[in-house]
DOTOR-873043 format. One record per residue: y, z, x of N, C-alpha, C in turn; residue in three letters. Coordinates in steps of 0.001 Angstrom, whole numbers, plus 500000, padded with zeros to 6 digits. Layout:
N
YZXYZXYZXala/...
% end
This chain:
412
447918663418919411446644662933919949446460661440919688unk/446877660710918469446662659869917857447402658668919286unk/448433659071919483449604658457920432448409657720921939unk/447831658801922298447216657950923595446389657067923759unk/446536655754924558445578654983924543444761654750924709unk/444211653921924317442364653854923977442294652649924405unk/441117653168925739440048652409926082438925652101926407unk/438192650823926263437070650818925878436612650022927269unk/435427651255927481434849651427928905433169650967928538unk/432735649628929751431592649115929575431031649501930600unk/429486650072930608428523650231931527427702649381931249unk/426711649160932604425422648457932214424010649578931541unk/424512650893932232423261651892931058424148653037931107unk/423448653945930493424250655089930176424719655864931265unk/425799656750931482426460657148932766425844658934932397unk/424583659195931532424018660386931419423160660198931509unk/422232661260932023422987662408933143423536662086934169unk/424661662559934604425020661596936082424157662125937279unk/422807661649937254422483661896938443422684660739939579unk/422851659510939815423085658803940770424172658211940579unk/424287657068941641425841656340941761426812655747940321unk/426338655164939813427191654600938970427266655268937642unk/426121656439937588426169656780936256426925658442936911unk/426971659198937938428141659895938527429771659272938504unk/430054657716939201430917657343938852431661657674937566unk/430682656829936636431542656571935321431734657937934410unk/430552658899934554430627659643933946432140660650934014unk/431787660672935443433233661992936104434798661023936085unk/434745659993935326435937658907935615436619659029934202unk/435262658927933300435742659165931963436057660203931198unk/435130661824931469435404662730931626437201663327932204unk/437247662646933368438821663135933656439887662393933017unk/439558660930932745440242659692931549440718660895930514unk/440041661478929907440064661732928232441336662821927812unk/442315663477929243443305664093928848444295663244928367unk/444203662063928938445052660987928671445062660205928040unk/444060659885927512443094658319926966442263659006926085unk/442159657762924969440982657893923843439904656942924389unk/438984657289924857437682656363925908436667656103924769unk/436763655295924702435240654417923483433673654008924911unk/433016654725924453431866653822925275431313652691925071unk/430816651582925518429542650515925000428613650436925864unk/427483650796925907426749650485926979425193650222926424unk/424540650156927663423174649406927233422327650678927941unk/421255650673927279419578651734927247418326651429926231unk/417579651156927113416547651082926547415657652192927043unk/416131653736927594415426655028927095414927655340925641unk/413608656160925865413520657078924989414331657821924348unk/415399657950925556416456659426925727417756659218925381unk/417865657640924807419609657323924657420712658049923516unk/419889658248922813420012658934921555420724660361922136unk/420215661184922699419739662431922985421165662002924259unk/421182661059924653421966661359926321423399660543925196unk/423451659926924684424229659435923990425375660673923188unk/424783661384922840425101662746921777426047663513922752unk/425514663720924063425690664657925067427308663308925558unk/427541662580925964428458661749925844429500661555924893unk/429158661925923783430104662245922546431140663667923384unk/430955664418924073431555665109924245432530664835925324unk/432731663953925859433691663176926461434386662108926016unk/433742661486925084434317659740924570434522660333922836unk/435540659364922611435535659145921240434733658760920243unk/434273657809921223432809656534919864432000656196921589unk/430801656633920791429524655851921710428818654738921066unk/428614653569921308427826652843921094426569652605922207unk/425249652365921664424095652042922647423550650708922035unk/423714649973922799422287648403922306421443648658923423unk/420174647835922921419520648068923764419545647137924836unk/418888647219926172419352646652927497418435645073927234unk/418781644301927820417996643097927961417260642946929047unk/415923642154928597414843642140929249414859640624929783unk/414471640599931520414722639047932005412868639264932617unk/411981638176932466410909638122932821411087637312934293unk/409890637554935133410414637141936128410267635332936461unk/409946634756935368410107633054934518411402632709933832unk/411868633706933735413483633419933466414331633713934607unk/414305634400935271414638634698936404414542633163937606unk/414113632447938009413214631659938651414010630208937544unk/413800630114936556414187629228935512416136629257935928unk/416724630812935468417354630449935939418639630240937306unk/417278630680938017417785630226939810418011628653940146unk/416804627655938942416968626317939319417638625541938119unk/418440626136937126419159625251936534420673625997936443unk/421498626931936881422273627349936491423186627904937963unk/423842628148938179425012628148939247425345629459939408unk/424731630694938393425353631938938415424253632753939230unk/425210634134939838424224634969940776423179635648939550unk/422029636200939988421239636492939065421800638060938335unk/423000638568939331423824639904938922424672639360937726unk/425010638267937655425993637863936500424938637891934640unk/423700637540934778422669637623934399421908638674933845unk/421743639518934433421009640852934615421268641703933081unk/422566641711933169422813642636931633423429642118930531unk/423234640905930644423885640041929317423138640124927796unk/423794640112927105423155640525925700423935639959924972unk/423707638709924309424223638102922922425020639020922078unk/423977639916921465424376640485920393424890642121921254unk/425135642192922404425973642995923121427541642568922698unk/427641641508923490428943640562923905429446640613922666unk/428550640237920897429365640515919756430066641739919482unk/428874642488919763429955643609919587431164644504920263unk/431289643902921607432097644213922330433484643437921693unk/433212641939921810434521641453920800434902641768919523unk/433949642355918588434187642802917183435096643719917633unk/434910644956918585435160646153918497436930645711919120unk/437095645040919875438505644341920726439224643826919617unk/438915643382918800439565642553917313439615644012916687unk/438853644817916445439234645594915460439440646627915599unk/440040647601916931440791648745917421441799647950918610unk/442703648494918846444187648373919255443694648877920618unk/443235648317921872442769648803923030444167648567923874unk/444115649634925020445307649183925989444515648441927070unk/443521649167927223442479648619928174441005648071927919unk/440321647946928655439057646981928475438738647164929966unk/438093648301930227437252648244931734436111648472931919unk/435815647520932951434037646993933241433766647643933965unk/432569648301933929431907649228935632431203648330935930unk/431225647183936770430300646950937683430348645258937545unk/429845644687938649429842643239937661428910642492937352unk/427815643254936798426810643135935937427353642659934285unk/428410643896934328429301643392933122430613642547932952unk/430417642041934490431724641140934100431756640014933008unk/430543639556932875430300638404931495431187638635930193unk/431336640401930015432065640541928274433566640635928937unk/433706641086930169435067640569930683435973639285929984unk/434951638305931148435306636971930874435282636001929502unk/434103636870928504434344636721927018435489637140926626unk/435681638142926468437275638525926018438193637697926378unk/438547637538927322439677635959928358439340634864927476unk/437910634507927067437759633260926095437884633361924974unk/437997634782924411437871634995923055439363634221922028unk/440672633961922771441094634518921673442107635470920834unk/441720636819921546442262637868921006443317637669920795unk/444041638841919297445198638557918994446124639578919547unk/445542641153920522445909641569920745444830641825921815unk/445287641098923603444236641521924609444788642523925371unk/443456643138925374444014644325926516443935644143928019unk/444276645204928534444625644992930380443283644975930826unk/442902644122931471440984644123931743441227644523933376unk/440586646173933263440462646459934839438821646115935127unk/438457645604936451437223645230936913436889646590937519unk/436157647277937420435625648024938453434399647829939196unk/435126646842940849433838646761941683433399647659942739unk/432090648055942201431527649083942702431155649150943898unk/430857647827944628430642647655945919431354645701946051unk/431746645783947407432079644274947609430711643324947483unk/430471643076946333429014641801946109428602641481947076unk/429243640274946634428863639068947488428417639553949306unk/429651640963949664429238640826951019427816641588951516unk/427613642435950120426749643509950072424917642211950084unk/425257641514949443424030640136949431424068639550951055unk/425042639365951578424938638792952623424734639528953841unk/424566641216953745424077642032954805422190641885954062unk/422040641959952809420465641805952859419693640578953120unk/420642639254953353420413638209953593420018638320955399unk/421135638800956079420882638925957393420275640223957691unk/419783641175957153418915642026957503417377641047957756unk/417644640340956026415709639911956015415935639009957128unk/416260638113957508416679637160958226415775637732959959unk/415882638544960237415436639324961465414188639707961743unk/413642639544960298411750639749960058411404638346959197unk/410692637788960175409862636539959888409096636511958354unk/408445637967958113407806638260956721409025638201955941unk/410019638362955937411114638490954827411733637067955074unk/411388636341955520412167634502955113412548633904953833unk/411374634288953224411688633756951971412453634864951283unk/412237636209951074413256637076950817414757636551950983unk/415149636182952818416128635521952970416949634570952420unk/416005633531952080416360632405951356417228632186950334unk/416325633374949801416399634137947855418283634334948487unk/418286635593948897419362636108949427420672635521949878unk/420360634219950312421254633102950803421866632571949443unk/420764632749948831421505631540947911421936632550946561unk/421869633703946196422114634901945722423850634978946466unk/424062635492947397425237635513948255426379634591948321unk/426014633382948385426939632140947985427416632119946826unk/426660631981946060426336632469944160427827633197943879unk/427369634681944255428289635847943973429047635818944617unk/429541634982945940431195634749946561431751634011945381unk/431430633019945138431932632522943906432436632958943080unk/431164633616941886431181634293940836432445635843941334unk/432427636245942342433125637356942162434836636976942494unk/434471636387942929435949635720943151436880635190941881unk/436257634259941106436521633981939530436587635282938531unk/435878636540939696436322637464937978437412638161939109unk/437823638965940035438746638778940207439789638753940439unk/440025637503940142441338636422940235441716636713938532unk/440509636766937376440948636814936346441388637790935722unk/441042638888936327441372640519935648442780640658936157unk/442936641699935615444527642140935661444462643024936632unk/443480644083936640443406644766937601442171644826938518unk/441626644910940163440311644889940475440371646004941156unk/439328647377940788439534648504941073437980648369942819unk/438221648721944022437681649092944871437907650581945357unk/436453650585945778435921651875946070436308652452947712unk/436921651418947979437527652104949385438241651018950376unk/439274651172950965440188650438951895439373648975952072unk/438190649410953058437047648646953537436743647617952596unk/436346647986951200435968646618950349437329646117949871unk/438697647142949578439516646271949244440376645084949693unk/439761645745951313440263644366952298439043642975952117unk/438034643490951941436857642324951573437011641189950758unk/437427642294949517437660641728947800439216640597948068unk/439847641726948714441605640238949396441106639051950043unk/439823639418950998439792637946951592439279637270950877unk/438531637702950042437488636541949272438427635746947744unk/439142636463947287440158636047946280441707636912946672unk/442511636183947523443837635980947748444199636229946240unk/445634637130946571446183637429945225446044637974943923unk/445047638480944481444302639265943255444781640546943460unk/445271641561942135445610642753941653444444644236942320unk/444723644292943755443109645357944002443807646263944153unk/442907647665944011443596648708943610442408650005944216unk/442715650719945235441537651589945551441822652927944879unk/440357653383944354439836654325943415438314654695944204unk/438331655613944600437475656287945841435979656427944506unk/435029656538945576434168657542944753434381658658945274unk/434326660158944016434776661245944104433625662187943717unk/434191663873944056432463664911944132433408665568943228unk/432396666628942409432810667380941441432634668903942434unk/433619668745942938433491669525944307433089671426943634unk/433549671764942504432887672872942078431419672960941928unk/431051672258941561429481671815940713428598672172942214unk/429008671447943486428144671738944702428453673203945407unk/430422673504945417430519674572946411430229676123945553unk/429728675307944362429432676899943991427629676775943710unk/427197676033943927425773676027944331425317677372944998unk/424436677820944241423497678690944879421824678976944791unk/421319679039945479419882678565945067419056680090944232unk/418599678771943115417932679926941878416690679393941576unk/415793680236942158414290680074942019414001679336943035unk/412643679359943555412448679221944628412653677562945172unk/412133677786946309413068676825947139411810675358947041unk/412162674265946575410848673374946749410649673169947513unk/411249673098948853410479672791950215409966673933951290unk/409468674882950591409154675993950948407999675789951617unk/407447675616951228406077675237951618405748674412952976unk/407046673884953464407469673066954601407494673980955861unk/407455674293956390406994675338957746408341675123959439unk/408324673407959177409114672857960283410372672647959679unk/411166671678960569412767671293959877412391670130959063unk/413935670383958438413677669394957058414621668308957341unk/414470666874956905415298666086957019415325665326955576unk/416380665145954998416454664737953531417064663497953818unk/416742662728952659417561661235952180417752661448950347unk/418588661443950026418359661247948088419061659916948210unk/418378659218946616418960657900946366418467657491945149unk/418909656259944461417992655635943428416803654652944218unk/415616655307944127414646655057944908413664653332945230unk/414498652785943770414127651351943913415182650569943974unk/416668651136944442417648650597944797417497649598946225unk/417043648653946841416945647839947420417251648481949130unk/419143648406949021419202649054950425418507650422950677unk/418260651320949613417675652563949760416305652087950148unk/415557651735949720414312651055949917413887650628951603unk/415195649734951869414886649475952902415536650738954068unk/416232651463953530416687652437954556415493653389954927unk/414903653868953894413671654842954505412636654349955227unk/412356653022954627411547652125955415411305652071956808unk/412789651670957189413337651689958486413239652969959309unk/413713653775958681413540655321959015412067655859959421unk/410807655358958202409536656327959075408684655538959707unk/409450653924959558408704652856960547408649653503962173unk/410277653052962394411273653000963490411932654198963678unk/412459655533963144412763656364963794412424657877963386unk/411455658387962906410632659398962113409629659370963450unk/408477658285963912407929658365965052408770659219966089unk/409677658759966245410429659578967896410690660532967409unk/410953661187966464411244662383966213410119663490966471unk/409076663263965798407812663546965850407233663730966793unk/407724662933968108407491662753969161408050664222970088unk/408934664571969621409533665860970130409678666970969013unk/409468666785967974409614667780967217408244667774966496unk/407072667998966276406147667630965404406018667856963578unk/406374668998964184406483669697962497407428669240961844unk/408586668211962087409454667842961514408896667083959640unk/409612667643959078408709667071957531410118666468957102unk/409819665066956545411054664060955700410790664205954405unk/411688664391953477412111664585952055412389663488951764unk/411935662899950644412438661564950210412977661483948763unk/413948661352948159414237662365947348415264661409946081unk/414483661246945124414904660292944022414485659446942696unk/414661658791941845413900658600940731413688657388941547unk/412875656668940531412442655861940354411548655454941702unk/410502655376942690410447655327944300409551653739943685unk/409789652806944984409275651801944671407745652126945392unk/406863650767945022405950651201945578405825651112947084unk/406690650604947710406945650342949170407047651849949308unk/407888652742948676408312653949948939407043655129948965unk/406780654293947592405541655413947700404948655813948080unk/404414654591949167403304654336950262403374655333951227unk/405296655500951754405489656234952619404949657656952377unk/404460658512951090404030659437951028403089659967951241unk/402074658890951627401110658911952672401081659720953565unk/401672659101954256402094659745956289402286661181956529unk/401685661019957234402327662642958075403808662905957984unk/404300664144957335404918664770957868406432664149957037unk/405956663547955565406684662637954484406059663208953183unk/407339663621952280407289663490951046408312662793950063unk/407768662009949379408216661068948117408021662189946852unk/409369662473946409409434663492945427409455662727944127unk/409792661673943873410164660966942824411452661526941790unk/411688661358940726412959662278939740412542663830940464unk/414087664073940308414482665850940329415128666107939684unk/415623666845939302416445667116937461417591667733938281unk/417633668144939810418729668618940392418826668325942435unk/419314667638942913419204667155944059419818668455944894unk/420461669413944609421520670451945252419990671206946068unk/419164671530945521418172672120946028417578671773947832unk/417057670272947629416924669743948236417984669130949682unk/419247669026949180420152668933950528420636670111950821unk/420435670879950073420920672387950748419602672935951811unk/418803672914951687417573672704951863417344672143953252unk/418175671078953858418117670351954704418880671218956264unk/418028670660957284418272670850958452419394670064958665unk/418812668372958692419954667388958667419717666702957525unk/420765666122957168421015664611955979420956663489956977unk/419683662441956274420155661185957171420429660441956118unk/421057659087956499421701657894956235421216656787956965unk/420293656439956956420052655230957605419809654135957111unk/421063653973956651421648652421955744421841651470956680unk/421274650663956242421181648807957159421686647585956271unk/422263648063954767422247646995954082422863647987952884unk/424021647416952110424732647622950736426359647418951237unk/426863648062950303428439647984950201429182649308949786unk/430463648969949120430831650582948941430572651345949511unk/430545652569948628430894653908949430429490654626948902unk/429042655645949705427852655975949035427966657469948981unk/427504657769947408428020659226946857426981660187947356unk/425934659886947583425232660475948785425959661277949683unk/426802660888950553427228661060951767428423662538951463unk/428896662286950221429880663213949542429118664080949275unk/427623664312948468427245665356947751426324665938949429unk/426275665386950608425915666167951673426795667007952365unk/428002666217952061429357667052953136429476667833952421unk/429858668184951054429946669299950127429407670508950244unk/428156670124950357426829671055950929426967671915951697unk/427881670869953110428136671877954200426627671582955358unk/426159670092955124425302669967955858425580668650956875unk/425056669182958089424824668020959026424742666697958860unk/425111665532959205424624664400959255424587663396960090unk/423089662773960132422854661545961215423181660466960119unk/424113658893960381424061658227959583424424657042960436unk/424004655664959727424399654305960857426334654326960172unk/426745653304960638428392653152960092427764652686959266unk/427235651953958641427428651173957283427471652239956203unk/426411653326957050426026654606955801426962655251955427unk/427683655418956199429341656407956311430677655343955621unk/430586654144956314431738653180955624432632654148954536unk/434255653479955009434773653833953825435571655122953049unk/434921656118954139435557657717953814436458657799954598unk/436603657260956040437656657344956697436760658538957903unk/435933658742957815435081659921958558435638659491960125unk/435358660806961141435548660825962717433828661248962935unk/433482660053963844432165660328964239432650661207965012unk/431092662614965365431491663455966277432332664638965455unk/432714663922964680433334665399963788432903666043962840unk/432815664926961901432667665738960497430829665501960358unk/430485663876961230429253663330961641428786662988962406unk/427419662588962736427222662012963715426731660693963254unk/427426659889963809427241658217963897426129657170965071unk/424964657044964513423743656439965354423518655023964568unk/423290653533965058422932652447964731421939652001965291unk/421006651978966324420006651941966243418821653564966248unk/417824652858966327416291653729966165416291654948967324unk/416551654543968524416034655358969573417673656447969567unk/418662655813969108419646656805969138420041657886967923unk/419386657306966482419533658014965428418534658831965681unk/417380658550966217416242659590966416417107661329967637unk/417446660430968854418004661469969714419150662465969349unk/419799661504967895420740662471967581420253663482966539unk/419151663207965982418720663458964928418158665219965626unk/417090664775966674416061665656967212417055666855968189unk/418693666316968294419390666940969064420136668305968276unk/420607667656966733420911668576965681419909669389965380unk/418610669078965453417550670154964907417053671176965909unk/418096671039966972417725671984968149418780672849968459unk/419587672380967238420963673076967400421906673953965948unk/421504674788965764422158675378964784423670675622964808unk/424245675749965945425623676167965929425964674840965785unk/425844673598965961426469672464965869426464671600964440unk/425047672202964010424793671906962366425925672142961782unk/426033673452962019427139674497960891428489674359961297unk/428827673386962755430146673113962738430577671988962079unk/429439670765962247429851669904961640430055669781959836unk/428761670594959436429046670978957976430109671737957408unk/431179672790958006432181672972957974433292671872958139unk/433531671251958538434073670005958703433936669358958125unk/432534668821957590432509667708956240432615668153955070unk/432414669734955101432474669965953649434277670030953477unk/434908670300954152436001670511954202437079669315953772unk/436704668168954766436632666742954655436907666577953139unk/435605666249952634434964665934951106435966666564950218unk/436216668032949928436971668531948784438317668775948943unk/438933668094950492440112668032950211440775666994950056unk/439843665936950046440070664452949269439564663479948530unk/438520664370947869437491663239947314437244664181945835unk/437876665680945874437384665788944272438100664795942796unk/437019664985941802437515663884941016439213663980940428unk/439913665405940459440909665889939774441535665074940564unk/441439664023942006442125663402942926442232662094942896unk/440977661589942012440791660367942140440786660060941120unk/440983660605939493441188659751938368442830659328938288unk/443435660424938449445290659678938811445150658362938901unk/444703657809940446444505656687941038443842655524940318unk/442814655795939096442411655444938721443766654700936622unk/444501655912936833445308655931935190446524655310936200unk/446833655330937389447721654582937655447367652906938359unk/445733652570938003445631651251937846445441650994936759unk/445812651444935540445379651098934152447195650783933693unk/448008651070934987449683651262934501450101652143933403unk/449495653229934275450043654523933202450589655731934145unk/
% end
């Protein structure tokens, strides 16, 4: 046991419970790591619950460490947009007395590796490179979505609404920022792990010669296909068809995807279907989101301790993404399901999906609506396409598939 190598894996918060993207990522990455690897955690929380979610993590990792997360006011923020050159993502999770202990711990265990989830944490990356060390390890980057390009679709989204200019602005100069900044980390890592063909061709153009390496996001394809619903159903109470979205609810592109959705295409639906009721389905809901819970024929659920309920639940899954990057684990835990889906390409990006097959593919309003109102009139077509995506999903995306890919960018 003693023999396998150990490495020490950085998040920006804890990857428990994995209910959304990055804390599903890391969790099911490190989890499948540990036949092979001695995995040290470091990460940042400022929960109540770190303690408690920390413990529950011991049962995958060797050593957990938690500091607590750093706090940026929005005067530091602003402060430093006008004296400093870095994207405000380079920023976001930096911690002094983080960064010490990440190098203490590099000086004083024998690491093979040193990998970052996200590049929030690329900063203790690029510390290590300055440190020093007398023994450095292989620093894999794991970028979770292509940055920089992911800033420059919310740059030209706001760009299109006069009220979002200054949003834009922000965004412009955010985007430039992180072409930069992501390019310098890298060029500097040994290895740069992407989440799908699509960004790894992104990540090549933006830094030539750099070590990229695709590592999918993956479904714990048991955990959904053996789903069965226990105790009653929460959208019971719903009478018409159901249309679901789950997400981290103050995640930005999510934000603006539902937005878009009961602005611009929830009306036409309504329009032919009345009873149609939207699920909105996720922690944290901003208050933009919230608002939407208002409306007819919309609910804002806020946290669910289990999302399987809710997309099983569903008539259709939509996707009506206008703005992010990567791959979105969303889209996996719907095909799993065995459910329908309306989604724009950006929403789908990346799986390699056949519109028409496994989905249906709509980019604007009046056509995501027609495809939308066309599936809910159609049961035999629901259940073909959900056969197909679920099929899709677990015969290439469970994690037993995608950590390999992952120990053979670590050169093992």
């Amino acid at each position: 046991m003693s023999e396998r190598p150990r490495v020490l894996f950085l998040t920006s918060e804890l990857p428990y419970p994995p209910h959304q993207g990055m804390a599903i990522r890391a969790y099911n990455l490190i989890a499948g790591l540990r036949e092979r690897f001695r995995v040290d955690l470091y990460s940042l929380s400022s929960s109540p619950e770190a303690a408690q979610h920390a413990a529950a993590l011991r049962q995958v990792c060797e050593r957990v460490e938690v500091l607590p997360a750093p706090t940026r006011t929005r005067a530091q923020r602003v402060r430093a947009l006008l004296t400093t050159r870095l994207p405000d993502m380079a920023l976001r999770a930096y911690s002094p007395a983080f960064q010490d202990a990440v190098l203490r711990a590099l000086a004083e265990r024998d690491y093979a590796i040193l990998h970052v989830e996200s590049i929030e944490m690329a900063p203790y990356a690029l510390a290590a490179l300055e440190a020093g060390l007398p023994r450095r390890p292989r620093i894999v980057f794991d970028d979770l979505n292509a940055e920089y390009l992911l800033q420059k679709r919310v740059f030209e989204t706001d760009l299109r609404n006069p009220r979002r200019w200054i949003g834009a602005a922000y965004s412009f100069v955010q985007w430039r920022r992180l072409a930069r900044y992501e390019r310098q980390v890298c060029r500097l890592a040994d290895c740069v792990v992407a989440v799908s063909e699509w960004d790894r061709d992104a990540l090549a153009h933006l830094a030539p010669g750099a070590n990229i390496r695709v590592v999918p996001n993956g479904i714990d394809a048991a955990h959904y296909l053996g789903y069965t619903p226990d105790g009653e159903d929460p959208t019971a109470g719903t009478p018409g068809p159901k249309l679901v979205f789950t997400g981290k609810m103050d995640f930005r592109p999510n934000v603006d995807a539902v937005c878009w959705f009961a602005d611009a295409i929830l009306p036409r639906i309504q329009a032919h279907v009345p009873d149609v009721h939207l699920y909105i389905v996720g922690q944290r809901p901003s208050p933009a989101v919230q608002a939407l819970g208002s409306r007819p024929g919309i609910t804002v659920t806020g946290f669910v301790p289990d999302v399987r309920p809710y997309i099983a639940a569903a008539d259709v899954y939509v996707v009506p993404m206008r703005m992010g990057g990567g791959t979105r684990l969303k889209v996996l835990e719907a095909m799993t399901l065995g459910k329908a889906i309306v989604s724009t390409s950006l929403g789908c990006e990346g799986y390699g999906l056949t519109p028409g097959r496994e989905l249906v593919v709509a980019d604007d309003a009046a056509r995501f609506a027609d495809e939308t109102v066309a599936l809910v009139r159609d049961p035999a077509r629901r259940a073909q396409l959900g056969t197909l995506a679920r099929e899709f999903a677990v015969s290439r995306y469970d994690w037993s598939r995608i950590v390999p890919l992952l120990e053979q960018a670590y050169g093992f």
